[in-house]
KOLNU-712591 format. One record per residue (C-alpha): residue number from 1; residue in three letters; x negated, y, z. Coordinates in nm, 4 decimals. Layout:
+-----+--------+----------+----------+----------+
: num : residu :        x :        y :        z :
+-----+--------+----------+----------+----------+
: NUM :    ALA :        X :        Y :        Z :
...
+-----+--------+----------+----------+----------+
//
This chain:
+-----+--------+----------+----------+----------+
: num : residu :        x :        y :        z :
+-----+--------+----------+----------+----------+
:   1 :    UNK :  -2.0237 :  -2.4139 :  -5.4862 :
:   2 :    UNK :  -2.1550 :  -2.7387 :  -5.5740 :
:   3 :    UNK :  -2.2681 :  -2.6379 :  -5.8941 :
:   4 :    UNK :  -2.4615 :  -2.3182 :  -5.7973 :
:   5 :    UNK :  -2.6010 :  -2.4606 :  -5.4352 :
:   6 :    UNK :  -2.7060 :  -2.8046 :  -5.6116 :
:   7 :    UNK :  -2.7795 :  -3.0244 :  -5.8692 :
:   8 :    UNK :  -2.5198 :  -3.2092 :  -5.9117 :
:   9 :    UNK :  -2.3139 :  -3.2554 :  -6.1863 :
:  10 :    UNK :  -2.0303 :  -3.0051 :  -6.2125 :
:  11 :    UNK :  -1.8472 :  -2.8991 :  -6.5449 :
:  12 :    UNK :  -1.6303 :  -2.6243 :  -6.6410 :
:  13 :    UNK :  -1.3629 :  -2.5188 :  -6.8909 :
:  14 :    UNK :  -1.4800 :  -2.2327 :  -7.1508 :
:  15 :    UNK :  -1.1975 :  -2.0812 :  -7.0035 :
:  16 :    UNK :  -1.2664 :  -2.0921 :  -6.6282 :
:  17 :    UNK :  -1.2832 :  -1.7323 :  -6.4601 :
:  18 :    UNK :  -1.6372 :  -1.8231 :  -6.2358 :
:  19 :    UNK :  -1.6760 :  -1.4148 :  -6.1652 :
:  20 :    UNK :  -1.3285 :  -1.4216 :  -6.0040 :
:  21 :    UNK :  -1.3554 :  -1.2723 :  -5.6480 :
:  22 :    UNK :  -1.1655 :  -1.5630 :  -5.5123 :
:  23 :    UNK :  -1.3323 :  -1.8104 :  -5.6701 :
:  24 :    UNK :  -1.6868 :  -1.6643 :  -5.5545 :
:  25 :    UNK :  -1.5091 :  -1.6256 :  -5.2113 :
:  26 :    UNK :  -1.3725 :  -2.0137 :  -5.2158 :
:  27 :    UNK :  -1.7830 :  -2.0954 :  -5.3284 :
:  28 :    UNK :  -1.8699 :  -1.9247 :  -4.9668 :
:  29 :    UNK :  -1.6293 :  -2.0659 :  -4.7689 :
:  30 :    UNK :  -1.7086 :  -2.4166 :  -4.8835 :
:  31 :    UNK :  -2.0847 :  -2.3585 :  -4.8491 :
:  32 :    UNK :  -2.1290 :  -2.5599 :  -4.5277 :
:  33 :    UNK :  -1.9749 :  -2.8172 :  -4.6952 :
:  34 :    UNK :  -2.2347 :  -2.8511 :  -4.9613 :
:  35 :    UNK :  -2.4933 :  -2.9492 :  -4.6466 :
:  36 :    UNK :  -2.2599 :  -3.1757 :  -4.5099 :
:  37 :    UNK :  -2.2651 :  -3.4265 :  -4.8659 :
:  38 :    UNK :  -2.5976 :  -3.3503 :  -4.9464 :
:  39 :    UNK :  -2.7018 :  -3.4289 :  -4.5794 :
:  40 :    UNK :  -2.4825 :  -3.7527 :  -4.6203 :
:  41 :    UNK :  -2.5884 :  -3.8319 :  -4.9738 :
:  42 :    UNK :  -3.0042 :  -3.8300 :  -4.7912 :
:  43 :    UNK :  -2.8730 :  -4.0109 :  -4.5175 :
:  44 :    UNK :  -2.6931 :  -4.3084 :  -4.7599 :
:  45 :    UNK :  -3.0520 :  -4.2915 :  -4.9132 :
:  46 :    UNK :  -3.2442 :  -4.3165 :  -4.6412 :
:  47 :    UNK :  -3.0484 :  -4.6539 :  -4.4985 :
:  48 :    UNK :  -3.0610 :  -4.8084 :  -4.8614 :
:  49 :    UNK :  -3.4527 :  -4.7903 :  -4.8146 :
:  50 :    UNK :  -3.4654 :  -4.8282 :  -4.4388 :
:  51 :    UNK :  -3.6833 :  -5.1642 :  -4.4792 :
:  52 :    UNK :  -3.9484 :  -4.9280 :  -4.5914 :
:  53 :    UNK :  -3.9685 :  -4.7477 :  -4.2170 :
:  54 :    UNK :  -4.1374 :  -4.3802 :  -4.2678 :
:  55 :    UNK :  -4.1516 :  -4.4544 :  -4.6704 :
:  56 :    UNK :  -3.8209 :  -4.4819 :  -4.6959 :
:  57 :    UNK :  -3.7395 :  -4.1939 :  -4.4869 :
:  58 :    UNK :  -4.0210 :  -3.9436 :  -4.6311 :
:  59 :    UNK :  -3.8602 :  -4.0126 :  -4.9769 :
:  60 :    UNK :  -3.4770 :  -3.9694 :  -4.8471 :
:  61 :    UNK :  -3.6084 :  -3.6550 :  -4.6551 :
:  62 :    UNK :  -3.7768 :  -3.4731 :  -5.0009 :
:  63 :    UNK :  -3.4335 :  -3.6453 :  -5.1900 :
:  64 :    UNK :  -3.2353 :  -3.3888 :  -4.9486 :
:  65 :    UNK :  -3.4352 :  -3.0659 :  -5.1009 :
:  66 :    UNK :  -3.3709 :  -3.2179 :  -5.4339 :
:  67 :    UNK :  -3.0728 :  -3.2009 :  -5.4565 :
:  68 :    UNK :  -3.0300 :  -2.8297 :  -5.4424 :
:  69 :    UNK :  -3.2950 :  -2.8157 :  -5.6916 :
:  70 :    UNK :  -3.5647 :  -2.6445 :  -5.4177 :
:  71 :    UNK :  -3.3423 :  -2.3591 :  -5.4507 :
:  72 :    UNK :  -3.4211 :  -2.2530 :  -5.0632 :
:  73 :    UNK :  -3.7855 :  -2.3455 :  -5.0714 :
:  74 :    UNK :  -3.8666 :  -2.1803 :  -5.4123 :
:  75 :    UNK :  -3.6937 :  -1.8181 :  -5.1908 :
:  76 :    UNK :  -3.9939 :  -1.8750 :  -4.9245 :
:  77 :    UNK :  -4.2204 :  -1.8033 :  -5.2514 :
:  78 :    UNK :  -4.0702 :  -1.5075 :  -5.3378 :
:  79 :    UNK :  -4.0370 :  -1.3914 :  -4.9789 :
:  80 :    UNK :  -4.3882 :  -1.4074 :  -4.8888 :
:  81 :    UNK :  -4.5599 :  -1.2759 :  -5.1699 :
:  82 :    UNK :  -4.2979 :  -0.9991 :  -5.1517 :
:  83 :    UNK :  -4.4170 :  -0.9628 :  -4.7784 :
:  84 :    UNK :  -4.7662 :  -0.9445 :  -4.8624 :
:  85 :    UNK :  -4.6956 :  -0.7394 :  -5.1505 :
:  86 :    UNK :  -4.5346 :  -0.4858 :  -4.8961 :
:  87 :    UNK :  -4.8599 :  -0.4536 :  -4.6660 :
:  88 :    UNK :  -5.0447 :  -0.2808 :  -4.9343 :
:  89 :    UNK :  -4.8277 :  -0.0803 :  -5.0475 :
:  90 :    UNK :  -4.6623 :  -0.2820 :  -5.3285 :
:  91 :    UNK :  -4.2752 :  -0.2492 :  -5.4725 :
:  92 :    UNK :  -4.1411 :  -0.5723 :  -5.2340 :
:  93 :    UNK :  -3.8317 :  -0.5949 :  -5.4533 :
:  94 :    UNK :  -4.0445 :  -0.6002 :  -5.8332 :
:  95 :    UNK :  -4.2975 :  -0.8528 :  -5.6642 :
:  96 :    UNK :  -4.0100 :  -1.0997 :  -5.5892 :
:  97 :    UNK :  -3.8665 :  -1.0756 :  -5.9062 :
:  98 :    UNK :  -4.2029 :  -1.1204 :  -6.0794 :
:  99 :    UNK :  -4.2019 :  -1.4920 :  -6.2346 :
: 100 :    UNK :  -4.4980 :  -1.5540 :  -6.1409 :
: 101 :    UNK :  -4.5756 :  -1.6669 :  -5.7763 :
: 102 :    UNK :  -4.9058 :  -1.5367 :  -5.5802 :
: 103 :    UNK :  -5.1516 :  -1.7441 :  -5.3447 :
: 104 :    UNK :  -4.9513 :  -1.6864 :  -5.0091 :
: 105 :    UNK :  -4.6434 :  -1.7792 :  -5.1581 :
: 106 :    UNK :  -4.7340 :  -2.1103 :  -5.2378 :
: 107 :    UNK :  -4.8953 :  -2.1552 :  -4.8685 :
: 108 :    UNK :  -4.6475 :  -2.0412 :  -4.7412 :
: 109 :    UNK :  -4.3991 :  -2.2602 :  -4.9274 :
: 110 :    UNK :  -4.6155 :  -2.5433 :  -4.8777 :
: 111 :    UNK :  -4.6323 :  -2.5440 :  -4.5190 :
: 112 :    UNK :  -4.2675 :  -2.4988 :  -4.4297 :
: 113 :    UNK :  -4.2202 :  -2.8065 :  -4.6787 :
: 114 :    UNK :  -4.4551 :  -2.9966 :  -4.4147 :
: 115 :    UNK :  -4.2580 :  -2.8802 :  -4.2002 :
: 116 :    UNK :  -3.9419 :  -2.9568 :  -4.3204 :
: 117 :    UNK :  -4.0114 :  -3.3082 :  -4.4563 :
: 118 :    UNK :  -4.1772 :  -3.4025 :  -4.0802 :
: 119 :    UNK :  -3.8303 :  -3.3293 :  -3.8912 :
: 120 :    UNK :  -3.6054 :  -3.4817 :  -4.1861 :
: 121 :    UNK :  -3.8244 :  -3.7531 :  -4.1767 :
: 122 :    UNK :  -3.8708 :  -3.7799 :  -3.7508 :
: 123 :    UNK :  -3.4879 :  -3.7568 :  -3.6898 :
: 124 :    UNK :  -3.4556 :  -3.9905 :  -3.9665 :
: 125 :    UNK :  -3.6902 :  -4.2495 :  -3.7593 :
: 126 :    UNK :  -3.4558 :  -4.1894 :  -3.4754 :
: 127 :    UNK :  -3.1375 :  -4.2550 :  -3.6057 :
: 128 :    UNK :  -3.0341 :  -3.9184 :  -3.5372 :
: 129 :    UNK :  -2.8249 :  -3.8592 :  -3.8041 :
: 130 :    UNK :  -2.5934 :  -3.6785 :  -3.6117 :
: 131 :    UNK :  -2.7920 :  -3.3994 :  -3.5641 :
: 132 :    UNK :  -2.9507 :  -3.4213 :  -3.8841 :
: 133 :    UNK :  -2.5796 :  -3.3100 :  -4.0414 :
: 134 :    UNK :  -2.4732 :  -3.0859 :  -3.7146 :
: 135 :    UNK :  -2.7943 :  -2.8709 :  -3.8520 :
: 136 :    UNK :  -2.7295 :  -2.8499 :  -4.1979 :
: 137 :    UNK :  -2.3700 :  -2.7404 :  -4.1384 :
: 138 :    UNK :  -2.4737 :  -2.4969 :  -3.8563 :
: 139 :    UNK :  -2.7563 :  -2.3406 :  -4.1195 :
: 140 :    UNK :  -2.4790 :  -2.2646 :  -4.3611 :
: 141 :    UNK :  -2.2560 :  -2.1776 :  -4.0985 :
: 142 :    UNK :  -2.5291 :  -1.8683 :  -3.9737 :
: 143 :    UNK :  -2.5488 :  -1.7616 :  -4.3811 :
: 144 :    UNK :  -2.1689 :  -1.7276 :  -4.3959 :
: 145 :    UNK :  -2.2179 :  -1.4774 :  -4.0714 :
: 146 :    UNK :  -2.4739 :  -1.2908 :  -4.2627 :
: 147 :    UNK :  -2.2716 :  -1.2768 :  -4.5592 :
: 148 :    UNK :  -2.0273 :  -1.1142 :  -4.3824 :
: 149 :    UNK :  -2.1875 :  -0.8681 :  -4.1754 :
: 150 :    UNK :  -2.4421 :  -0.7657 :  -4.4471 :
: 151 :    UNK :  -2.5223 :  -0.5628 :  -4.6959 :
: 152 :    UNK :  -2.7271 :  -0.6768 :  -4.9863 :
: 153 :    UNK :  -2.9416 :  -0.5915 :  -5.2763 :
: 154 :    UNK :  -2.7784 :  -0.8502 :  -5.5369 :
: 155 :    UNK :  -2.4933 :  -0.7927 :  -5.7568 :
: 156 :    UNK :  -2.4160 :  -1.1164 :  -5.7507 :
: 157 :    UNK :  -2.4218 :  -1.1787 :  -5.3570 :
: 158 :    UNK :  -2.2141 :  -0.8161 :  -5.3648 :
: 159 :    UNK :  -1.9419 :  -0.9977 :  -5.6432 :
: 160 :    UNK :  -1.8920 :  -1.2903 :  -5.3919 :
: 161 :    UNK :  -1.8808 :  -1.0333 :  -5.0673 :
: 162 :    UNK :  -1.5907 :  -0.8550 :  -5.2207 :
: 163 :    UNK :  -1.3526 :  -1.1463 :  -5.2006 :
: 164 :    UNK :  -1.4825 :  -1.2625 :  -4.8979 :
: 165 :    UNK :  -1.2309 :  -1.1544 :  -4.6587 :
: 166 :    UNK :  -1.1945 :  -1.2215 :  -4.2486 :
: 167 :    UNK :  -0.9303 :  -1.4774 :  -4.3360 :
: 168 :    UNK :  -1.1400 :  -1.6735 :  -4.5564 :
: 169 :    UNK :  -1.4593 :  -1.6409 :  -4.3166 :
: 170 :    UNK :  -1.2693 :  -1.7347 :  -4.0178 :
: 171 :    UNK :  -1.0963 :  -1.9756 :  -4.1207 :
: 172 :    UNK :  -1.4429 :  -2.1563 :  -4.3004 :
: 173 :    UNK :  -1.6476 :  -2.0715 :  -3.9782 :
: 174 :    UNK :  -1.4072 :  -2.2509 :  -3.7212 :
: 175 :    UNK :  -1.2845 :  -2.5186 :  -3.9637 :
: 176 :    UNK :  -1.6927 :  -2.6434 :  -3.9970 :
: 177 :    UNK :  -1.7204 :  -2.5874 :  -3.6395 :
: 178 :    UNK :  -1.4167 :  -2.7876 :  -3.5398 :
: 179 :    UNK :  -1.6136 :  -3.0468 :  -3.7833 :
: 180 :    UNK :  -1.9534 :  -3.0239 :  -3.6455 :
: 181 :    UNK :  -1.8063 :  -3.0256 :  -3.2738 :
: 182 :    UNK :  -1.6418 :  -3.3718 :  -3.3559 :
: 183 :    UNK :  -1.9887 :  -3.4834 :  -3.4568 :
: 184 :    UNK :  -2.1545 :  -3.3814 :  -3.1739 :
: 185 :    UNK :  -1.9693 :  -3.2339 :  -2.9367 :
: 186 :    UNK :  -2.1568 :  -2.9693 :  -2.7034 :
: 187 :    UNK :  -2.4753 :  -3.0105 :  -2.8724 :
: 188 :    UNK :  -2.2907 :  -2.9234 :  -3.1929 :
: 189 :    UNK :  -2.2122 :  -2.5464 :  -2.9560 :
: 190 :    UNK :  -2.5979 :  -2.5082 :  -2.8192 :
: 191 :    UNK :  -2.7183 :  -2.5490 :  -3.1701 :
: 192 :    UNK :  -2.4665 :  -2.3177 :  -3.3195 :
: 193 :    UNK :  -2.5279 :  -2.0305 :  -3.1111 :
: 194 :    UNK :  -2.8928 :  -2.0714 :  -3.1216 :
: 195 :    UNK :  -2.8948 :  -2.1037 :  -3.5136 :
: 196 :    UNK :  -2.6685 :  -1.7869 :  -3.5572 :
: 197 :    UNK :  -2.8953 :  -1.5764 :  -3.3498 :
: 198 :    UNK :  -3.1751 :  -1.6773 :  -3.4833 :
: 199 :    UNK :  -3.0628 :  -1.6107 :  -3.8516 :
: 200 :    UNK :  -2.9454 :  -1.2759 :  -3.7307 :
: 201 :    UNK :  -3.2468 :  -1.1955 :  -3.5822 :
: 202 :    UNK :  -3.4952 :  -1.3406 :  -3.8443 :
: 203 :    UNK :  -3.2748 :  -1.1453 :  -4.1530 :
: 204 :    UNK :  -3.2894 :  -0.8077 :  -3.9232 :
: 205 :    UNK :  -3.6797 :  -0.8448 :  -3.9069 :
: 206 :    UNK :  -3.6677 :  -0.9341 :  -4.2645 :
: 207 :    UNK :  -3.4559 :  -0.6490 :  -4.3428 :
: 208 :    UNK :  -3.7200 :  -0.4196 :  -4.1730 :
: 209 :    UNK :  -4.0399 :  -0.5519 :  -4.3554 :
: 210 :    UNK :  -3.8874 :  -0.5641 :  -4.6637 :
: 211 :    UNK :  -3.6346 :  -0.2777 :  -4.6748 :
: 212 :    UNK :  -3.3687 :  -0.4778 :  -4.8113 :
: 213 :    UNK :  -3.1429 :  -0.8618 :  -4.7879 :
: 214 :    UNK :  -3.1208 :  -1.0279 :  -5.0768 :
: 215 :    UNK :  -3.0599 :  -1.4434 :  -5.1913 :
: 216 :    UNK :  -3.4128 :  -1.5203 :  -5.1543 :
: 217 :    UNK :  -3.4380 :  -1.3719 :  -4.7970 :
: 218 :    UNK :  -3.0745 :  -1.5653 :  -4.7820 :
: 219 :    UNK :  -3.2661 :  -1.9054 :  -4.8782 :
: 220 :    UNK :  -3.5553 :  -1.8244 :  -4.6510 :
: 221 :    UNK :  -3.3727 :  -1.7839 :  -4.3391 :
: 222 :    UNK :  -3.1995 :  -2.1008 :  -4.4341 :
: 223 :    UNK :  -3.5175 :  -2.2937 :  -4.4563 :
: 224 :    UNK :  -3.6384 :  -2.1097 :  -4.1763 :
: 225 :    UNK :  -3.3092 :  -2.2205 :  -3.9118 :
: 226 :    UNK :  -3.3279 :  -2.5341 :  -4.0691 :
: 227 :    UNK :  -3.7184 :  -2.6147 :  -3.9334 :
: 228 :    UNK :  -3.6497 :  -2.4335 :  -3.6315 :
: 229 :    UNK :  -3.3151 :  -2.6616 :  -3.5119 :
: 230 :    UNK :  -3.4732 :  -2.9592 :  -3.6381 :
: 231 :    UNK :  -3.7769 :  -2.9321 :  -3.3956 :
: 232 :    UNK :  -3.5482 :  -2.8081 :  -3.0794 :
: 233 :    UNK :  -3.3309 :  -3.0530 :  -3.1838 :
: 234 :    UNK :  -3.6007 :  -3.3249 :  -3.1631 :
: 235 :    UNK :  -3.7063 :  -3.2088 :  -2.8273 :
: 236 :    UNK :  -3.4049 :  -3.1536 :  -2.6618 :
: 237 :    UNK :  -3.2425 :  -3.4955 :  -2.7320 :
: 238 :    UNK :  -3.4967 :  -3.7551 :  -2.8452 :
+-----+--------+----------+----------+----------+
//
């Protein structure tokens, strides 16, 4: 998990089985975890370099997308163009595989960075780091739903489904929830629910404009849930 959903350094034996359903099922059920250290990792960051105020906390904040490589924000590229792309008529799917990225992609991209940086960096300011780490787990959390209740166009997304059982996604979705509850109790609940349902609802209009689900719709949504709590986060409790 670490090694596919971030950059940091993770080796393997020649020998090592990665397309082995239940290893590609153990990567999913550990996904939330993967927010939780990267979150804390930002956070350690941001406290090192607190005696630079917003500084500090604008570089911590980009240091979080960094370390899983812009995988998410380089999806909202893909999406977008792909979206465009559909409007006239265009093949969604070949436009997002393109390697090159069009004019609305990287407007697009560019303003949900804003977006993203401004609420790392506001809770940041707050000392909300709580929250901060309640949202990245519940963001994973809502992808591990639509993993399991989807159907994708990606082999590889399809090769991790098929180990994916109800044991291992109920037992990953209330273990991270116990965790996130003991964070921040209630709030940990509200947030959940509203995250879920707002994943759910953003991949289903997804699903209609584009015709399909795949990892860059996966990493939009994610990027998406992850701007959205942070604001009604903000509001609600600071």
């Amino acid at each position: 998990m670490f090694s596919y959903f971030s950059i940091l350094p993770v080796h393997f034996k020649k020998e090592d089985d990665l397309s082995n359903p239940t290893v590609l099922a153990s990567m999913l059920f550990f996904l939330p975890l993967g927010g939780l250290l990267l979150g804390s990792i930002s956070i350690t960051l941001y406290l090192l370099l607190a005696p630079l105020a917003w500084l500090g906390a604008l570089i911590a904040a980009i240091a979080y997308m960094m370390l899983y490589g812009f995988l998410h924000t380089e999806a909202i590229m893909d999406v977008a163009d792909a979206l465009y792309a559909k409007h006239s008529g265009t093949d969604a799917y070949a436009v997002m595989k393109e390697p090159t990225v069009g004019a609305m992609g990287v407007l697009w991209a560019v303003g949900m960075l804003l977006l993203k940086v401004g609420g790392i960096l506001f809770l940041f300011l707050h000392g909300a780091y709580v929250l901060f780490l309640s949202i990245l787990l519940i963001s994973r959390l809502a992808l591990l739903v639509l993993f399991f209740t989807h159907t994708f166009r990606s082999t590889f997304i399809t090769q991790m489904q098929k180990g994916f059982s109800k044991p291992y996604f109920f037992s990953s979705f209330i273990l991270f929830t116990l965790i996130g509850t003991t964070l921040s109790s209630w709030h940990f609940i509200l947030l959940l629910a509203i995250g879920v349902l707002f994943a759910y609802l953003l991949a289903h209009v997804l699903k209609i404009k584009l015709g399909f689900i795949n990892g860059d719709v996966l990493g939009t949504i994610l990027e998406s849930s992850e701007i959205v709590l942070f604001i009604l986060g903000a509001r609600l409790w600071l």
